[in-house]
C-alpha positions as CSV (number, residue, x, y, z in Angstrom):
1,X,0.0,0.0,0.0
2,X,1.5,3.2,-1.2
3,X,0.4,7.2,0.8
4,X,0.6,9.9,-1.1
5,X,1.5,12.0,2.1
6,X,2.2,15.1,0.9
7,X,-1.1,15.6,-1.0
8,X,-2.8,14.9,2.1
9,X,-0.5,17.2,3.9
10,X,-1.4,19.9,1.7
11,X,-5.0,19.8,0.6
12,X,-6.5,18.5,3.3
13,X,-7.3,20.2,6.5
14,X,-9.0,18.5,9.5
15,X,-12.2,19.7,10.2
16,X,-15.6,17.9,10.9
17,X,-16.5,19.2,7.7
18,X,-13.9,16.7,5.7
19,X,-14.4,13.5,7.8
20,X,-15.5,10.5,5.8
21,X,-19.0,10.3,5.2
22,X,-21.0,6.8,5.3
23,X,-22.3,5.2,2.4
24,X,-26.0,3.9,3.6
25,X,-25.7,-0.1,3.8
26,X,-28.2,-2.4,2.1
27,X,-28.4,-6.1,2.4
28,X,-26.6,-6.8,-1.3
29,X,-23.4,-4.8,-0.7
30,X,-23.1,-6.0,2.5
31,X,-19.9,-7.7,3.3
32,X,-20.4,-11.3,4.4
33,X,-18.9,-12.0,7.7
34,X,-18.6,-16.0,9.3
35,X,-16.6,-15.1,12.2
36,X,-18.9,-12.5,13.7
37,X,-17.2,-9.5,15.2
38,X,-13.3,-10.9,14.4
39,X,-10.7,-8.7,12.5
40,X,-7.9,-10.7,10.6
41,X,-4.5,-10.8,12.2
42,X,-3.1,-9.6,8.2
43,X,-5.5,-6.7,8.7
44,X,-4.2,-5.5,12.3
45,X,-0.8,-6.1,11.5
46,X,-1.6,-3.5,8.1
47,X,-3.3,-0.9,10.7
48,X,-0.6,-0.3,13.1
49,X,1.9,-0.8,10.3
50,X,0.1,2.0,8.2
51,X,-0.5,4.4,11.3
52,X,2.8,4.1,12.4
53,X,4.3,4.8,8.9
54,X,2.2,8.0,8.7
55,X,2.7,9.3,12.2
56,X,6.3,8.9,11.7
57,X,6.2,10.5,8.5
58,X,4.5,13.9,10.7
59,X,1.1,13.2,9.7
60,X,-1.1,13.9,12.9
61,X,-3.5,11.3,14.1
62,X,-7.1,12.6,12.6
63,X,-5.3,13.1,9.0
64,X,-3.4,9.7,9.2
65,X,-7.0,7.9,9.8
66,X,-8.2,9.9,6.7
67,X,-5.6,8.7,4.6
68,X,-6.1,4.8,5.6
69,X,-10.0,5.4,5.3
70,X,-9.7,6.0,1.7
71,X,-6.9,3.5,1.0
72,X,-9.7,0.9,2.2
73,X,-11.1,-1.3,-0.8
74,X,-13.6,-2.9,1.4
75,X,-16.3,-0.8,2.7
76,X,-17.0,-2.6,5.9
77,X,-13.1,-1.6,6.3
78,X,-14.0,1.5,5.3
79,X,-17.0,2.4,7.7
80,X,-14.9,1.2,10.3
81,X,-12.0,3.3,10.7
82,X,-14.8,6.2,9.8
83,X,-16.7,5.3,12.8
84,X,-12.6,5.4,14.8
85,X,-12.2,8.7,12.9
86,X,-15.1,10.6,14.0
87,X,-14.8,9.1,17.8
88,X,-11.1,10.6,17.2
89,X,-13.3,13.7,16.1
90,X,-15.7,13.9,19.2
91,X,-12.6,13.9,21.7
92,X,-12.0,10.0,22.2
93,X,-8.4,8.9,22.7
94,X,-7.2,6.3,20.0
95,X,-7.0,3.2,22.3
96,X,-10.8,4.4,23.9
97,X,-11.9,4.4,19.8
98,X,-10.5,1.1,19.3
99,X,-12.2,0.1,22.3
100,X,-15.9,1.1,21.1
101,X,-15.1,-0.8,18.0
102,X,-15.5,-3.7,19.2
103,X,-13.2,-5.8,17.2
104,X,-9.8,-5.3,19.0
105,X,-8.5,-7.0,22.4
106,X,-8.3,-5.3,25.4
107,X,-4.5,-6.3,24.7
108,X,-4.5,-3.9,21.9
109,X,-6.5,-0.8,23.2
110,X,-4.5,-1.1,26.7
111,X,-0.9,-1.2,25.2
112,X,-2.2,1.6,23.0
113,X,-3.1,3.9,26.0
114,X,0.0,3.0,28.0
115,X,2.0,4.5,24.9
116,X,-0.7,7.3,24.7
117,X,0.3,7.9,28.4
118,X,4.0,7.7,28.3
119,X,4.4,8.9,24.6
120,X,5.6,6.0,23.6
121,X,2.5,5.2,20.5
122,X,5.2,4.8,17.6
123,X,7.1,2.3,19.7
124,X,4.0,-0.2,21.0
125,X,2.1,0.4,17.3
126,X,5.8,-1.0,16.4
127,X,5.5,-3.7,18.6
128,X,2.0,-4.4,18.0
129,X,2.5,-4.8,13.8
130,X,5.3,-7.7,14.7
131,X,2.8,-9.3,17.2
132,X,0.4,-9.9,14.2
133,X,2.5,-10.2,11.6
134,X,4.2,-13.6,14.0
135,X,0.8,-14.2,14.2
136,X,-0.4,-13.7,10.8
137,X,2.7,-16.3,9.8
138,X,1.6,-18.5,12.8
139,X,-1.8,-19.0,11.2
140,X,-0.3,-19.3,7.5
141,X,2.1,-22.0,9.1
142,X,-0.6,-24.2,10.7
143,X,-2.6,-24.3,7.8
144,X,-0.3,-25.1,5.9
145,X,-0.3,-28.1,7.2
146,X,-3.3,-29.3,7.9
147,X,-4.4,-28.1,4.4
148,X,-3.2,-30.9,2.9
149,X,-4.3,-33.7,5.4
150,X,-7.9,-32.2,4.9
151,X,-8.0,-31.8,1.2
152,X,-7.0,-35.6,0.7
153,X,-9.4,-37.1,3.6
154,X,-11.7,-35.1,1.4
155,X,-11.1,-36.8,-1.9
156,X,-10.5,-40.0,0.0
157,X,-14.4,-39.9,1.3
158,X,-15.4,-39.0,-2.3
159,X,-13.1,-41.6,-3.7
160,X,-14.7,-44.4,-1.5
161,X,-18.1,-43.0,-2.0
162,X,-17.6,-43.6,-5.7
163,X,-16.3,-47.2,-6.0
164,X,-18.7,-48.2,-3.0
165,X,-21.9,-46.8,-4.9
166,X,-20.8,-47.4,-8.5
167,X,-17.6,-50.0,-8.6
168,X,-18.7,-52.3,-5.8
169,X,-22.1,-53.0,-7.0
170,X,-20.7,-53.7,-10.9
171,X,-18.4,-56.3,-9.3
172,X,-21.5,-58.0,-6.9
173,X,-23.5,-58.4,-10.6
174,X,-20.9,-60.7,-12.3
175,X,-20.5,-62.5,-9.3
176,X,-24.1,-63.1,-9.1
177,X,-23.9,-64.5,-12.2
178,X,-21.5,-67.4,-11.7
179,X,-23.1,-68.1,-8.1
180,X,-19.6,-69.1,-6.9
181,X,-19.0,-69.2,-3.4
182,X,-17.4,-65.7,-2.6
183,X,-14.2,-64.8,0.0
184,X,-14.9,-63.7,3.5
185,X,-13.1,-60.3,2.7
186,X,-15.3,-59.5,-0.2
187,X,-18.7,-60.8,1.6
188,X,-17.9,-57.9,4.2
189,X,-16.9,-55.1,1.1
190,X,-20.4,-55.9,-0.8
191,X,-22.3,-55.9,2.4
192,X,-20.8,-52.1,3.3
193,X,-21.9,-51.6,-0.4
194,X,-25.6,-52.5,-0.3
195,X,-25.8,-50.7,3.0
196,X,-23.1,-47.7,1.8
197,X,-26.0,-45.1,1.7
198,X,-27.1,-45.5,5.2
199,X,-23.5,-45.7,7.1
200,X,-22.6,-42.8,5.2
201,X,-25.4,-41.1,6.7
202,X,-24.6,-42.6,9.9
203,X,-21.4,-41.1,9.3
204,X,-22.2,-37.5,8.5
205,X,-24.9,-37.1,11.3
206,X,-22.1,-38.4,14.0
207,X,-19.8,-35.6,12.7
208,X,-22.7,-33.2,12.9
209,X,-23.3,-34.2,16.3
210,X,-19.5,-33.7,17.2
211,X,-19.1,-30.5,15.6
212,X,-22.1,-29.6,17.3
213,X,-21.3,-30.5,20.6
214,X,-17.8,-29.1,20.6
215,X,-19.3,-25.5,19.6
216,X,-21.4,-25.5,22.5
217,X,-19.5,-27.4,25.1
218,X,-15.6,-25.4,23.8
219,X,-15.8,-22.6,26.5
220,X,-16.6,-24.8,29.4
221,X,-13.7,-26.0,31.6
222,X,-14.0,-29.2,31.8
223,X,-14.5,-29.5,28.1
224,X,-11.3,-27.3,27.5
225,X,-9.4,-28.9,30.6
226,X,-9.9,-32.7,29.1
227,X,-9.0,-31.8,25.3
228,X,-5.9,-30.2,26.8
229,X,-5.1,-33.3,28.6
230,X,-5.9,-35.5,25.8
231,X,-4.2,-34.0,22.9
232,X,-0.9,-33.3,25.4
233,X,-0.8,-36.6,25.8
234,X,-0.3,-37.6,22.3
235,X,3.5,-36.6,21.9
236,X,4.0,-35.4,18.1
237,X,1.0,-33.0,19.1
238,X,2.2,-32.1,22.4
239,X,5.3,-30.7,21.3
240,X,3.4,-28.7,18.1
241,X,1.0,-27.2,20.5
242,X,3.1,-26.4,23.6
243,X,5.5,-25.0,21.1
244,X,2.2,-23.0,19.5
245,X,1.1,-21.6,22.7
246,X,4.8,-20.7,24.2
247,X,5.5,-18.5,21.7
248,X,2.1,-16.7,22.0
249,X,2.9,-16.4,25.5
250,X,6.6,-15.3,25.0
251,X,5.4,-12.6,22.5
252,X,2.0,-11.3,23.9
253,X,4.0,-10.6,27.0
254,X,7.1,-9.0,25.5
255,X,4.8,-6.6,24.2
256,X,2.7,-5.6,26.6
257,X,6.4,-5.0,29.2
258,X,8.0,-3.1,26.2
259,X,5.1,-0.8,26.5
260,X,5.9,-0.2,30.3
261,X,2.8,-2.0,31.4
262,X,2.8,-3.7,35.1
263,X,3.8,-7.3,35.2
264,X,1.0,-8.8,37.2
265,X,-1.4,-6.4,34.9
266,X,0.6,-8.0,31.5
267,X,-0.2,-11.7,33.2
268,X,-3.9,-11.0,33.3
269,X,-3.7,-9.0,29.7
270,X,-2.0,-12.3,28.1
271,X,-3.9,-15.0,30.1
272,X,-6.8,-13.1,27.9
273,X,-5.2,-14.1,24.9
274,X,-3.6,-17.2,25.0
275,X,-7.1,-19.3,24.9
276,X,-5.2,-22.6,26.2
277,X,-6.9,-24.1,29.1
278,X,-3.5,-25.1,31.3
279,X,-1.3,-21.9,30.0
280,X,-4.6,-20.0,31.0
281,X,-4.6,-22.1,34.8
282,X,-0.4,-21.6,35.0
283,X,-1.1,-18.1,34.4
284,X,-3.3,-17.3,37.2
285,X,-1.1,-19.2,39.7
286,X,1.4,-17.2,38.7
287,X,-0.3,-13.3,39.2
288,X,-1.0,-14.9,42.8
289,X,2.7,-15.8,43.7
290,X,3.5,-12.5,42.3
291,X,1.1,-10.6,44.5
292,X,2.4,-12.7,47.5
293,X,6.0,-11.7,46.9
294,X,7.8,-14.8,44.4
295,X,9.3,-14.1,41.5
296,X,7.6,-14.8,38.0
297,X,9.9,-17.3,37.8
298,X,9.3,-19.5,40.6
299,X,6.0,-18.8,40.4
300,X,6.0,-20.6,36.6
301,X,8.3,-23.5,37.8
302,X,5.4,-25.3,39.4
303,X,3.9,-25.8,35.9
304,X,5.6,-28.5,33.9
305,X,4.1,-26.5,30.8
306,X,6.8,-24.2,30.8
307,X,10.8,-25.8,29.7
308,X,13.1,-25.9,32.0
309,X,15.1,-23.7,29.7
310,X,12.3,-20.9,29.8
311,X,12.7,-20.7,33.4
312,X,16.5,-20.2,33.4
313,X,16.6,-17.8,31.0
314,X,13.2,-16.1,32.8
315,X,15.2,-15.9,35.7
316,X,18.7,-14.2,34.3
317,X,16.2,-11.5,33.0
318,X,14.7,-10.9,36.2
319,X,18.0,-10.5,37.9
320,X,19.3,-8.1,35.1
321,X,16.5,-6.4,34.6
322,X,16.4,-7.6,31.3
323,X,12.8,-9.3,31.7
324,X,10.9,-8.0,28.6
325,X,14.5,-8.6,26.1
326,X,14.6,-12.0,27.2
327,X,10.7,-12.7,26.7
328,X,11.7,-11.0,23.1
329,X,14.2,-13.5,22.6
330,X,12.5,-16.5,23.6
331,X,9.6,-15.9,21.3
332,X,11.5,-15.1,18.4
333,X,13.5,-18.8,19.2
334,X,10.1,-20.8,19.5
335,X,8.6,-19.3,16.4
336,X,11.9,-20.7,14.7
337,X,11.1,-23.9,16.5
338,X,7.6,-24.2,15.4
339,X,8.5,-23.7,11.5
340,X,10.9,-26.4,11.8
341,X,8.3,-28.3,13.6
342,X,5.3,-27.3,10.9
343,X,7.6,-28.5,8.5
344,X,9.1,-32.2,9.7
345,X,5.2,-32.4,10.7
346,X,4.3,-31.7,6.3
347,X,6.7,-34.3,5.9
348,X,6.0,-37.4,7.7
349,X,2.0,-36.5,6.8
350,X,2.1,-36.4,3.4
351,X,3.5,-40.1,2.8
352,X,1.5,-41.2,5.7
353,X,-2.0,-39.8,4.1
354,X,-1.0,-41.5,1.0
355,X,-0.6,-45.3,2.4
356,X,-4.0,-44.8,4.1
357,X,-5.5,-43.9,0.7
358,X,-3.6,-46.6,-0.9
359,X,-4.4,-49.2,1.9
360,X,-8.5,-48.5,1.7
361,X,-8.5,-48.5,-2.1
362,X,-6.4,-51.9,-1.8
363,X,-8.4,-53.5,0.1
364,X,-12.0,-52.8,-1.7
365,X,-9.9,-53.6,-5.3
366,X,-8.5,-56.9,-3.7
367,X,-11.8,-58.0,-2.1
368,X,-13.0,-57.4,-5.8
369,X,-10.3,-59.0,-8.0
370,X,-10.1,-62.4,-5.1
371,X,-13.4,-63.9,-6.9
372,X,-11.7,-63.4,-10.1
373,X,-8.5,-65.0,-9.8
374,X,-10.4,-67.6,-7.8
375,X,-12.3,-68.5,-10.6
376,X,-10.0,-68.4,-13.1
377,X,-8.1,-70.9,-11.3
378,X,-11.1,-73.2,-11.3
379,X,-11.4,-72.9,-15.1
380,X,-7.5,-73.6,-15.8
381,X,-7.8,-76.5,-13.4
């Protein structure tokens, strides 16, 4: 995205009179939202990267929003940061209009008015564009992996679908026909043939039902404490999402002590945001043992969540003062970690899907071809 500063600079002046006018929504131009009120990480990280560039550049606040309102392409973008611009207008601070928004963290809107407070903004909207740009790659990362798992289990269930509906039942008519006694193997195959249409609807209502269930049962403790437990137990996942949610601790809290913000009041901030049910528990522990005196990291070494390596480095910072450096340090080595991890992870799964295609497609083509050979034995004999 390219400003032309200096026209704005020049022609523009900031008055009510020039603020961005609304264009009246109707249901047809309306942009279609799934996730409700949610604002992409690639979005955020644009923001403060765009804000920062202009207020750097000597462009005051109410002008900078002016120029990002009309660099929008989407109009819901662009009504928006004109609903921010005129709060800006009617006296609102920038972290208080984010606030009203409704579509940014109390993470973001407080770090904002610390650095509002201690004119520091340049510095936290700095640290704010890395936070979602690591988190805009974190996302790009994890799906890249799973993308390909889910594409194939798709065509493997449309691939099965086929030969069971259309394949299976070609093969039962010839062997009808010579009314040989048939294998054991293919028995079973012709049997989940005939009967295909109502497992797979057996199938599809069960995943229903799960998907279901897990929508309204995901913010409930004991939901979110036994998921937790059962996916940390599996070790290949363990280490993907303790490394995951380590580095969303490491870098949510680097941020919010770079903009001078109290540790215990950083704790709560990033308990908000890491939504893992154990971090979330270690967390809360922690801001306790702080209150009663310990240091953050003997507080954390109760948890066996957090590496023993995290704890020693943890500690040198606290004894050099170097706590929010350290934090900075440690997130930028477990992002590293999780892309090598992401990527041994893309490896083994990809030769792995393809034996379980090729082992279910085996099977139903041997149970078919068995008959076959079986017969033609009995006619060369």
């Amino acid at each position: 995205m390219s400003f032309k500063i200096e026209k704005h600079i020049e022609t523009r002046t900031v008055s009510k009179s020039t603020a961005p006018t609304k264009k009246k929504e109707n249901f047809f131009n309306r942009d279609i939202q799934f996730f409700g009120k949610r604002y992409g990480n690639k979005k955020k990280e644009r923001f403060y990267m765009d804000l920062r560039t202009l207020l750097l550049a000597g462009v005051d606040l109410k002008s900078a929003l002016e120029i990002i309102i009309e660099e929008q392409e989407k109009e819901a973008d662009k009504e928006m940061y004109s609903e921010l611009y005129e709060g800006i207008l009617k006296g609102k601070s920038l972290s208080q209009g984010l606030k009203d928004l409704g579509k940014f963290s109390e993470y973001e809107y407080f770090s904002i008015e610390i650095g509002e407070e201690s004119n520091r903004l340049n510095e936290v909207l700095t640290e704010l564009m890395n936070y979602y740009s690591d988190q805009a790659a974190l996302k790009k990362q994890i799906t890249s992996v799973l993308s390909y798992p889910l594409f194939v289990f798709a065509i493997t269930i449309g691939l099965v679908y086929f030969m069971m509906t259309s394949v299976v039942p070609m093969f039962a008519d010839v062997f009808k026909q010579f009314g040989s006694e048939l294998p054991s193997l293919t028995l079973k195959v012709i049997y989940l043939s005939e009967n295909f249409p109502f497992f797979f609807l057996i199938f599809a209502l069960s995943v229903t039902a799960i998907v279901l269930f897990v929508r309204t049962q995901k913010e409930k403790d004991w939901f979110r404490s036994s998921t937790s437990s059962f996916f940390l137990k599996i070790p290949m996942i363990k280490n993907l999402i303790t490394v995951i949610y380590l580095a969303r601790f490491t870098q949510a809290l680097h941020l919010l002590l770079a903009a001078k913000t109290p540790l215990v009041k950083s704790l709560e901030l990033t308990q908000k945001m890491v939504k893992f049910y154990p971090l979330q528990v270690a967390i809360e522990q922690v801001k306790e043992d702080i209150r009663k005196g310990k240091t953050m990291h003997e507080g954390m070494s109760n948890f066996s969540i957090f590496p023993k390596r995290m704890l020693s480095l943890i500690k040198v910072g606290e004894q050099v003062n170097q706590l929010e450096n350290m934090l900075g340090k440690l997130a930028k080595q477990y992002n590293d970690e999780l892309k090598h991890q992401t990527t041994i992870i893309g490896k083994i799964m990809e030769p792995l899907i393809l034996l379980i295609i090729g082992t279910i497609v085996g099977v139903i083509l041997v149970a078919m071809y068995m008959p076959m050979f079986n017969l033609s034995n009995i006619m060369a004999q």
